[in-house]
N, C-alpha and C positions, 0 to 999 in steps of 0.2 A: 279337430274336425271342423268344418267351416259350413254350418247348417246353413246358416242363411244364403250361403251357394248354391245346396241342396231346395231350398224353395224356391229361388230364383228361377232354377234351372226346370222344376216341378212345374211355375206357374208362365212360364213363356210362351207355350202353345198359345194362352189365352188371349195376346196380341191387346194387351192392358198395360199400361205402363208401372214400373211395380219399381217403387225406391225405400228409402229407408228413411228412420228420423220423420223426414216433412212430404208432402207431395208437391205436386203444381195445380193450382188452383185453375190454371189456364184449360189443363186438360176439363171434357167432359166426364173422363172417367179414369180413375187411378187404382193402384193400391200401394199401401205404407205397411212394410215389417217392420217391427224392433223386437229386439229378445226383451224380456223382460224378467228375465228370471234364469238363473246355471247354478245344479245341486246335484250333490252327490244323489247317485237312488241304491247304489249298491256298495256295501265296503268290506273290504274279507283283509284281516289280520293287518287292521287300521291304515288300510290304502283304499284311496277307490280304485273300484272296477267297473264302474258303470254312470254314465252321467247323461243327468234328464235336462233339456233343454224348452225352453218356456220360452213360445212366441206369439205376436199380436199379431193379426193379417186384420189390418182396416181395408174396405174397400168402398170407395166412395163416387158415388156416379151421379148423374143430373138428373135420373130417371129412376125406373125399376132395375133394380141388383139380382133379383134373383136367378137369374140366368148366369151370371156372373158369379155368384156365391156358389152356389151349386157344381160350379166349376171348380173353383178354388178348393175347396169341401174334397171331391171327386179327385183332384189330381195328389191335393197334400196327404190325403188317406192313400194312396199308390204308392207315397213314395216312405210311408213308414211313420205318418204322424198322426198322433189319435187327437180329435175335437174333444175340447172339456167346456168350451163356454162358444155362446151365440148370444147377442141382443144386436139390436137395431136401433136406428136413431137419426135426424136431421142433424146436423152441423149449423149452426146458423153463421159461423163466418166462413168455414167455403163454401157456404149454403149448395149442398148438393148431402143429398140421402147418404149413410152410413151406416155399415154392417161392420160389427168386429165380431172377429173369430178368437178362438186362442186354441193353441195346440202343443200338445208338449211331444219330443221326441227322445229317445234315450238309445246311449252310443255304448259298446263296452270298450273300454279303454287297453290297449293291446301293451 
């Protein structure tokens, strides 16, 4: 399953530029996925059947995020991923404001 397709595809509407690993500092406004985390959540007669997948959405802009975040928030919960973490924060080297989200998603394996 290729989640991070799945959020790609989720967060496009929002006409934000959205990469992986690193951003571009040139933009005024980005956001960066990385998985951070792939676990079994279910296993029946020592096989999985179901796996949770753990991912970062940084979103980092020049200004106020929350029109943005609330976005992001709004379309990743449509497309099947629950919010387990929010904080907030300045960056001082791409000095532009910084929201990380994290969201885990789980797949049952066919």
């Amino acid at each position: 399953m290729n989640v991070k397709r799945i959020i790609i595809d989720a967060l496009r509407p929002i006409n934000v530029p959205v990469t992986t690993l690193t951003g571009n500092n040139n933009n005024s406004e980005y956001i960066i996925i990385n998985e951070y985390n792939q676990a079994s959540s279910l296993n029946a007669d020592d096989k999985e059947v179901s796996t949770k997948y753990f991912y970062q959405v940084d979103v980092f802009t020049s200004g106020d995020f929350t029109t943005i975040v609330a976005e992001v928030e709004s379309r990743l919960k449509e497309a099947g991923f629950k919010r387990m973490f929010s904080s907030e924060s300045y960056d001082n080297d791409a000095q532009k404001y910084r929201k990380i989200l994290r969201f885990s998603y789980a797949t049952d394996l066919d």
